[in-house]
PDB file with one MODEL, atoms N, CA, C and O in Angstrom:
MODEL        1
ATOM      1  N   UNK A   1     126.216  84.522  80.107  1.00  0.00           N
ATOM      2  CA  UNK A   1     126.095  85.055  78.763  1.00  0.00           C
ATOM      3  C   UNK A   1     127.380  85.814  78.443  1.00  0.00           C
ATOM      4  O   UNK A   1     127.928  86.563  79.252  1.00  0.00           O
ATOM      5  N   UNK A   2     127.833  85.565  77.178  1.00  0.00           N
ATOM      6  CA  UNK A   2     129.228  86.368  77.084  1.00  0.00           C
ATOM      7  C   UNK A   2     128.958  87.477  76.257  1.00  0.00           C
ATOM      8  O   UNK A   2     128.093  87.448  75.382  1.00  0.00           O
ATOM      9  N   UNK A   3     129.858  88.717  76.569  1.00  0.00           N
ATOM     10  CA  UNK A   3     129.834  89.883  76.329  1.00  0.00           C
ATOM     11  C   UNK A   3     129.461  90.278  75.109  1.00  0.00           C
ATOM     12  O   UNK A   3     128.704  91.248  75.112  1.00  0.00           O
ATOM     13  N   UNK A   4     129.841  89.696  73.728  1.00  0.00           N
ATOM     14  CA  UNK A   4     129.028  90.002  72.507  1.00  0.00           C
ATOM     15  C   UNK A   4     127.324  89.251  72.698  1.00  0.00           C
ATOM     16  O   UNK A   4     126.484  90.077  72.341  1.00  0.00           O
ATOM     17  N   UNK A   5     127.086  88.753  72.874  1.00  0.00           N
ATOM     18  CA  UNK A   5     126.112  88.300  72.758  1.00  0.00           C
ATOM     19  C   UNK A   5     124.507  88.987  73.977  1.00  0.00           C
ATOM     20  O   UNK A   5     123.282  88.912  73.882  1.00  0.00           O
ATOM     21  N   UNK A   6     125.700  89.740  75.229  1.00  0.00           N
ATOM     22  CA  UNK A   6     124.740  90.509  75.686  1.00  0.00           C
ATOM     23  C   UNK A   6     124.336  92.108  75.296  1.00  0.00           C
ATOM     24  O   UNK A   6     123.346  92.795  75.551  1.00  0.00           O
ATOM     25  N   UNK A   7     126.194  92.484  74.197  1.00  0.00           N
ATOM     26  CA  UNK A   7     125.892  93.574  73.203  1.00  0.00           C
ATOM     27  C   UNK A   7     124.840  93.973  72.435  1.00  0.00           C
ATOM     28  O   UNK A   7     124.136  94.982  72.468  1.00  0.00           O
ATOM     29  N   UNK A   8     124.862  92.603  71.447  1.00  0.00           N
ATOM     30  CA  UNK A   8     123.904  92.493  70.477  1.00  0.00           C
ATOM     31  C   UNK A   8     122.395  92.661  70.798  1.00  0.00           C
ATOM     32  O   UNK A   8     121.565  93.315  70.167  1.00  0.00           O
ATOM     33  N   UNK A   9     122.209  91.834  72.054  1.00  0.00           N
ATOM     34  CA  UNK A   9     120.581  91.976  72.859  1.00  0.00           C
ATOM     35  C   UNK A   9     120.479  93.328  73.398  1.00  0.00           C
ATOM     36  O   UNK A   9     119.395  93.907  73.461  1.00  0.00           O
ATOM     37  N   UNK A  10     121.155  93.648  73.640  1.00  0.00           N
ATOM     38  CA  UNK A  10     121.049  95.372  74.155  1.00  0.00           C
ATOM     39  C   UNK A  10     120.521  96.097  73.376  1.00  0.00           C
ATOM     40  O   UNK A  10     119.566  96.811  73.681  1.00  0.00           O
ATOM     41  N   UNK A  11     121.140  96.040  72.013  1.00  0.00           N
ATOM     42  CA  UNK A  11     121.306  96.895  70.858  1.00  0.00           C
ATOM     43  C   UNK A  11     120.494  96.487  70.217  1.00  0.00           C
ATOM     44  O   UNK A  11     120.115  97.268  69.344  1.00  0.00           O
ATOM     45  N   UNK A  12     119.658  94.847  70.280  1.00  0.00           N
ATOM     46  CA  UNK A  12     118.387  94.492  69.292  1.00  0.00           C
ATOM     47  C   UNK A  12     117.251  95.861  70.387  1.00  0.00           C
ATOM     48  O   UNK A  12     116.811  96.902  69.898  1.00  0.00           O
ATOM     49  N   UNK A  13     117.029  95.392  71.917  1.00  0.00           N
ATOM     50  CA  UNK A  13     115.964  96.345  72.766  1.00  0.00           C
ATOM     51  C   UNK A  13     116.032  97.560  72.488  1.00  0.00           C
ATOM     52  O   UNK A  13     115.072  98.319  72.626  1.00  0.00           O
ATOM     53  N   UNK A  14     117.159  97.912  72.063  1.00  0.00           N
ATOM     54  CA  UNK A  14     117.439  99.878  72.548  1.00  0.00           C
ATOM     55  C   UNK A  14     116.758  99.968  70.659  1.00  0.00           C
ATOM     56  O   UNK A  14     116.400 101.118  70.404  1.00  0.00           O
ATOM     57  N   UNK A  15     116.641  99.353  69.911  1.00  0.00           N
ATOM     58  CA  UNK A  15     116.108  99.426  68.004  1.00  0.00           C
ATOM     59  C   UNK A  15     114.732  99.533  68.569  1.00  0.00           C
ATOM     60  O   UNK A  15     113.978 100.498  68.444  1.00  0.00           O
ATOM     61  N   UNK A  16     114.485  98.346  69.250  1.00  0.00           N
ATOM     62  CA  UNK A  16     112.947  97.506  69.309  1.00  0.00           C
ATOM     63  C   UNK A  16     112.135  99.679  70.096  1.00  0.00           C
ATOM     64  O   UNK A  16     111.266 100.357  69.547  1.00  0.00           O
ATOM     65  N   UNK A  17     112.822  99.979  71.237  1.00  0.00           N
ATOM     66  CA  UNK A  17     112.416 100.781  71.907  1.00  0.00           C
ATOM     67  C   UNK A  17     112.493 101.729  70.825  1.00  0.00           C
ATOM     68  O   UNK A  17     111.373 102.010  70.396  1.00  0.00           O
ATOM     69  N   UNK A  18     113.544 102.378  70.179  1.00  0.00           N
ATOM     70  CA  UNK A  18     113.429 103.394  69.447  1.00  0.00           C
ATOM     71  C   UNK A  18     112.127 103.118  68.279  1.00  0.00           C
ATOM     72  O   UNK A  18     111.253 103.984  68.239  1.00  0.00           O
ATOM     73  N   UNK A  19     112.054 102.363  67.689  1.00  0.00           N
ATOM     74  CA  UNK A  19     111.342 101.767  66.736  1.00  0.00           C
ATOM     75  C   UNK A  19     109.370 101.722  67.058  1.00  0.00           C
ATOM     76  O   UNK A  19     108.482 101.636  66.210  1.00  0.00           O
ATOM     77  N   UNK A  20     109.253 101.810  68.430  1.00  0.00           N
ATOM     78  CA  UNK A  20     108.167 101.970  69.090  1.00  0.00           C
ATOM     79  C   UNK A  20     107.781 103.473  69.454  1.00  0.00           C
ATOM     80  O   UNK A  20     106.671 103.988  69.314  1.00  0.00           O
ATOM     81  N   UNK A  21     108.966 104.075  69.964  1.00  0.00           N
ATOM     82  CA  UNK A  21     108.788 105.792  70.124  1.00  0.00           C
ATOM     83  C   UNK A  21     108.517 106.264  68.706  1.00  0.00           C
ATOM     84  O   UNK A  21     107.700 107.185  68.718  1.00  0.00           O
ATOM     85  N   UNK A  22     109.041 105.854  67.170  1.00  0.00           N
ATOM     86  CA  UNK A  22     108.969 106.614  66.067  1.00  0.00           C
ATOM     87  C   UNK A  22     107.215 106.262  66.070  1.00  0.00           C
ATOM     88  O   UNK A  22     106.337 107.099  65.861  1.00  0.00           O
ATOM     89  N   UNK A  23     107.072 105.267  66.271  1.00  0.00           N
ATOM     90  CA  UNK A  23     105.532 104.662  65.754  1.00  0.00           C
ATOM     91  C   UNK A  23     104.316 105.607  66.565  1.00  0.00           C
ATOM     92  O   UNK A  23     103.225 106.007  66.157  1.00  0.00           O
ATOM     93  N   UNK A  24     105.104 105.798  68.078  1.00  0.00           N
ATOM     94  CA  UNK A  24     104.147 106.362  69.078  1.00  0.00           C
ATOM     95  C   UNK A  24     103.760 107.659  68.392  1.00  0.00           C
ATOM     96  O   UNK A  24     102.575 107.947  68.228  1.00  0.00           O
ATOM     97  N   UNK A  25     105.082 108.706  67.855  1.00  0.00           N
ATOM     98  CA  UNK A  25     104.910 109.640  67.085  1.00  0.00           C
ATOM     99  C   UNK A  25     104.133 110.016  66.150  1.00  0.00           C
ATOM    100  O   UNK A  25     103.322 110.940  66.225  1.00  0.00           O
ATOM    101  N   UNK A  26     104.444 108.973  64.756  1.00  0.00           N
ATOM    102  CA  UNK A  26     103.596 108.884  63.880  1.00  0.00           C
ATOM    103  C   UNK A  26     101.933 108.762  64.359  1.00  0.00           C
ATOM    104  O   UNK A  26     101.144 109.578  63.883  1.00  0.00           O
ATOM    105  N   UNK A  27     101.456 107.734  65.294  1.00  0.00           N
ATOM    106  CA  UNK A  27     100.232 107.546  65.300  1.00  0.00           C
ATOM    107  C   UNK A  27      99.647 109.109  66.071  1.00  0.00           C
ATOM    108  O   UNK A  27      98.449 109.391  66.091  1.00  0.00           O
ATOM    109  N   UNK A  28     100.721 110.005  66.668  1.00  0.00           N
ATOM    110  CA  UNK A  28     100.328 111.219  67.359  1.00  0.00           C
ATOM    111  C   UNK A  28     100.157 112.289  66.403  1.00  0.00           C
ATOM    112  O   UNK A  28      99.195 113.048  66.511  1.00  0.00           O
ATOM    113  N   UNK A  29     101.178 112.442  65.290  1.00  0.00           N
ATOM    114  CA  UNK A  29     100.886 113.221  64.056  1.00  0.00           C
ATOM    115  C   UNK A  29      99.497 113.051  64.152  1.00  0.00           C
ATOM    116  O   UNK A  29      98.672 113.700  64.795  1.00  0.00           O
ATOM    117  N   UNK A  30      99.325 111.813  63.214  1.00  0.00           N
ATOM    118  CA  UNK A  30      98.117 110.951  62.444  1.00  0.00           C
ATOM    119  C   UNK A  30      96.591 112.117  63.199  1.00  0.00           C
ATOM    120  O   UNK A  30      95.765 112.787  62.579  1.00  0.00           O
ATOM    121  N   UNK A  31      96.757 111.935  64.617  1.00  0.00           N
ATOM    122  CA  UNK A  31      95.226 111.928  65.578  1.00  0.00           C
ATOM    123  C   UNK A  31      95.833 113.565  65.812  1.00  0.00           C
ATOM    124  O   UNK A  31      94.930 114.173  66.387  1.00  0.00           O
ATOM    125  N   UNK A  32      96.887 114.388  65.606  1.00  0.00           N
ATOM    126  CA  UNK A  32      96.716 116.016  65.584  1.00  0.00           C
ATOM    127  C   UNK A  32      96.113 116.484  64.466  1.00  0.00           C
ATOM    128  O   UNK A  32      95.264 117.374  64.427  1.00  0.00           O
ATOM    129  N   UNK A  33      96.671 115.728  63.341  1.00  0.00           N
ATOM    130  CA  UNK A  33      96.096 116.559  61.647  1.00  0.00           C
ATOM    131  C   UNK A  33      94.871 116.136  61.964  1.00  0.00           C
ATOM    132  O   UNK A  33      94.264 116.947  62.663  1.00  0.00           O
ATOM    133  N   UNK A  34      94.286 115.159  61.704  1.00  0.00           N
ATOM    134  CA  UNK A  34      92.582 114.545  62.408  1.00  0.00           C
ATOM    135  C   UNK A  34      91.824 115.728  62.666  1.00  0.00           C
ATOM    136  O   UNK A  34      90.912 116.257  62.032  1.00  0.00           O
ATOM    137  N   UNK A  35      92.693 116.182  64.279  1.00  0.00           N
ATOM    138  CA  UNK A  35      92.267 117.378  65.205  1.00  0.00           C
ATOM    139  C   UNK A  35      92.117 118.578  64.756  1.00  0.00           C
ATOM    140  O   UNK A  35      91.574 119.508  65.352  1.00  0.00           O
ATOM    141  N   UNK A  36      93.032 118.608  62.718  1.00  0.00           N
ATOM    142  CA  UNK A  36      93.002 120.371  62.614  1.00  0.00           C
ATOM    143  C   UNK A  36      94.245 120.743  63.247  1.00  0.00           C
ATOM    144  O   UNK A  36      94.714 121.825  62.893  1.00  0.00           O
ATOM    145  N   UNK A  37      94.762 120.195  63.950  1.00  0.00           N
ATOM    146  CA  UNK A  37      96.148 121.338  64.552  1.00  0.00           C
ATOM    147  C   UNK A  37      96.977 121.573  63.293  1.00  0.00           C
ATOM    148  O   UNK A  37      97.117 120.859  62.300  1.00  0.00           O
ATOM    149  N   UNK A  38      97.514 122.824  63.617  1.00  0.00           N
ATOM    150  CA  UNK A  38      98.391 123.705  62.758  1.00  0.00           C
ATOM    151  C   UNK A  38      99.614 122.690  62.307  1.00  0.00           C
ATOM    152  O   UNK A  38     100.127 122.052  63.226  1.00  0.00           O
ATOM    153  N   UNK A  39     100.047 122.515  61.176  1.00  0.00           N
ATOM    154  CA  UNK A  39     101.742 122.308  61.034  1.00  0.00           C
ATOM    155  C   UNK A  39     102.501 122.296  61.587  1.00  0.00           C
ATOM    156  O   UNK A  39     103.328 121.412  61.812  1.00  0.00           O
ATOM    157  N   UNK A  40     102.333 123.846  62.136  1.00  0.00           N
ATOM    158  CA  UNK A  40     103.615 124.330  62.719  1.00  0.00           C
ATOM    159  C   UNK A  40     103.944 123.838  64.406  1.00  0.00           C
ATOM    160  O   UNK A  40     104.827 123.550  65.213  1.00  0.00           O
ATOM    161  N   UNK A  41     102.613 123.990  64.212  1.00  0.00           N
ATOM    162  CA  UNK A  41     102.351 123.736  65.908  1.00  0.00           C
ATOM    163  C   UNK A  41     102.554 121.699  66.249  1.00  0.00           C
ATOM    164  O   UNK A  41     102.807 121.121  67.306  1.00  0.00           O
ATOM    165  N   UNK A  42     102.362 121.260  65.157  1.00  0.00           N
ATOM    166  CA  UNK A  42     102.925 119.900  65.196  1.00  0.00           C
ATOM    167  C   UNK A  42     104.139 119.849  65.207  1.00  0.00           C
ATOM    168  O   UNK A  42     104.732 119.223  66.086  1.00  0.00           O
ATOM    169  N   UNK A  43     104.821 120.551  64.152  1.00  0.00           N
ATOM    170  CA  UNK A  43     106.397 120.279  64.480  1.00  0.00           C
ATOM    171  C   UNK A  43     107.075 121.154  66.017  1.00  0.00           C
ATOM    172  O   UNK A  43     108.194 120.970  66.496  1.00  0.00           O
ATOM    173  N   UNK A  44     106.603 121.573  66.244  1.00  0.00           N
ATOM    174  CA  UNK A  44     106.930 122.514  67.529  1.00  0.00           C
ATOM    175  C   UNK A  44     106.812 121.207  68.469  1.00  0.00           C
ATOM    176  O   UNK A  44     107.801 120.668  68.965  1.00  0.00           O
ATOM    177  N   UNK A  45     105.846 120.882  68.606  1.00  0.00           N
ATOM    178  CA  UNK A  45     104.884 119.956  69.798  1.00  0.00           C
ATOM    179  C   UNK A  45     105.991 118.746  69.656  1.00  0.00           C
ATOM    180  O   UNK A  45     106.841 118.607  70.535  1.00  0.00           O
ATOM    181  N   UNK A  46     105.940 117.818  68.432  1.00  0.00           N
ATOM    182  CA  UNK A  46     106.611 116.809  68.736  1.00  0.00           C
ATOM    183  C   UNK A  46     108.256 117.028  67.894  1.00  0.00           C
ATOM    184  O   UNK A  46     108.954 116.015  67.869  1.00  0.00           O
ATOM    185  N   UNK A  47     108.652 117.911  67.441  1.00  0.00           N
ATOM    186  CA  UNK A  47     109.729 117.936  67.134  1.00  0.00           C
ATOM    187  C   UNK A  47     110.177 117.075  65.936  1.00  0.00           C
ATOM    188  O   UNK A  47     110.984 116.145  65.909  1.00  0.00           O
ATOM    189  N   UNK A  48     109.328 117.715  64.803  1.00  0.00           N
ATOM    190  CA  UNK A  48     109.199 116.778  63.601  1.00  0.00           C
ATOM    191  C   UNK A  48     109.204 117.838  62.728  1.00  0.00           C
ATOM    192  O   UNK A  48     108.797 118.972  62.982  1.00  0.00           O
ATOM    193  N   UNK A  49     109.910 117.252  61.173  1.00  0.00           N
ATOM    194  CA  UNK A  49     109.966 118.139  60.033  1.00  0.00           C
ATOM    195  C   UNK A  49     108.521 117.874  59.631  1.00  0.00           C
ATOM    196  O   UNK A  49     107.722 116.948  59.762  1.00  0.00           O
ATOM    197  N   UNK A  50     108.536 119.484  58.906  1.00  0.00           N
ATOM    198  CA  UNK A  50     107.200 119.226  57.923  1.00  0.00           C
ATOM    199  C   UNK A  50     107.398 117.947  56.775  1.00  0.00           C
ATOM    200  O   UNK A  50     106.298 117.467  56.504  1.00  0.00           O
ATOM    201  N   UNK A  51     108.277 117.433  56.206  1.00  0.00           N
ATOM    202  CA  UNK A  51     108.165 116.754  55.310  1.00  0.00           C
ATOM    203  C   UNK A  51     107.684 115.231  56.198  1.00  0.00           C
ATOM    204  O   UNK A  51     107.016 114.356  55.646  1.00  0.00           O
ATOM    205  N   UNK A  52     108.131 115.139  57.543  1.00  0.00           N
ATOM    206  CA  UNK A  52     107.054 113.705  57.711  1.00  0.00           C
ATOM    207  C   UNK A  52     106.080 113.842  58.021  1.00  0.00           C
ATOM    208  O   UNK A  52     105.379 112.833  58.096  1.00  0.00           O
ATOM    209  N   UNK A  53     105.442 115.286  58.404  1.00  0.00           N
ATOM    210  CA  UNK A  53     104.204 115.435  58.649  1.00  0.00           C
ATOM    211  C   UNK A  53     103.430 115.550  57.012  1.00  0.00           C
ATOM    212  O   UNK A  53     102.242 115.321  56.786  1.00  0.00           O
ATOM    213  N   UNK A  54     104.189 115.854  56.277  1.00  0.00           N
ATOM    214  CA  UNK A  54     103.374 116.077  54.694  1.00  0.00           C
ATOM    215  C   UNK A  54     103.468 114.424  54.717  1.00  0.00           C
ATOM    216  O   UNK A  54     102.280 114.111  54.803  1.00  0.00           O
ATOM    217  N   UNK A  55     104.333 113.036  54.682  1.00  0.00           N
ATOM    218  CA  UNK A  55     104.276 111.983  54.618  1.00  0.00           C
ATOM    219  C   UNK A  55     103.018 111.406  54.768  1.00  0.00           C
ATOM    220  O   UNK A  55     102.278 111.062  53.847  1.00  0.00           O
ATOM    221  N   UNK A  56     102.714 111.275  56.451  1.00  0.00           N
ATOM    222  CA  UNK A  56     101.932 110.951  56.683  1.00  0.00           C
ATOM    223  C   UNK A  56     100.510 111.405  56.516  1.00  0.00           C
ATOM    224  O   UNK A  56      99.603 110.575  56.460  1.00  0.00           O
ATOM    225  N   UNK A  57     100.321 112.502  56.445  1.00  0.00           N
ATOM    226  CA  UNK A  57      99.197 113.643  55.714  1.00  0.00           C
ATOM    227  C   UNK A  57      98.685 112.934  54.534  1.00  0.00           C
ATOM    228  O   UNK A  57      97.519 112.622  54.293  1.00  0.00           O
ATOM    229  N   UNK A  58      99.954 112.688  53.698  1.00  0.00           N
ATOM    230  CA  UNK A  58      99.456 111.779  52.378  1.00  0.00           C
ATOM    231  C   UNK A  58      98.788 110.445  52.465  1.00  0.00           C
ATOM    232  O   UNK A  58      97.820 110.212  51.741  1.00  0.00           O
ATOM    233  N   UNK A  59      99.347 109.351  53.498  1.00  0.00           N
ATOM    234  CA  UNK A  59      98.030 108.361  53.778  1.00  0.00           C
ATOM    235  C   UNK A  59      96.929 108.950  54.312  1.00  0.00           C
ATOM    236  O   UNK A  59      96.150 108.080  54.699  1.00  0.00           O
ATOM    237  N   UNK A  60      96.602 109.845  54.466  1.00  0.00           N
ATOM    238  CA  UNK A  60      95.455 110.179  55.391  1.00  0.00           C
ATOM    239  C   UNK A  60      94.258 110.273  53.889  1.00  0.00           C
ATOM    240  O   UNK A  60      93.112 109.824  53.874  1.00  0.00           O
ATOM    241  N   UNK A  61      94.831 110.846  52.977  1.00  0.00           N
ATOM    242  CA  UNK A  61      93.709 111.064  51.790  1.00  0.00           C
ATOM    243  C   UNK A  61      93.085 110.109  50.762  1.00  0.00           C
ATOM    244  O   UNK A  61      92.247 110.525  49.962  1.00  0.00           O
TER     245      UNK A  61
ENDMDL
END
């Protein structure tokens, strides 16, 4: 395999992986607000602004 082409596959996995951690997040928001946990204590916990926790808050209603 030549060197651009094992770039590009690297860099599609390392999206695919990041792209799965944002999701893991979101669905962890999702099941804390559920729970009642605090805001604050969400952004503390997973290291998230309030505005994606207000995001997702908004599908919830």
């Amino acid at each position: 395999m030549n060197a651009k082409l094992q770039n590009l596959m690297m860099k599609a996995e390392n999206k695919g992986i990041e792209k799965g951690r944002e999701e893991e997040k979101t669905n962890m928001i999702f099941h804390m607000l559920k729970e009642k946990f605090d805001v604050k204590t969400i952004m503390r916990a997973l290291n998230v602004s309030e505005e994606t926790i207000n995001k997702i808050k908004a599908t919830m209603q």
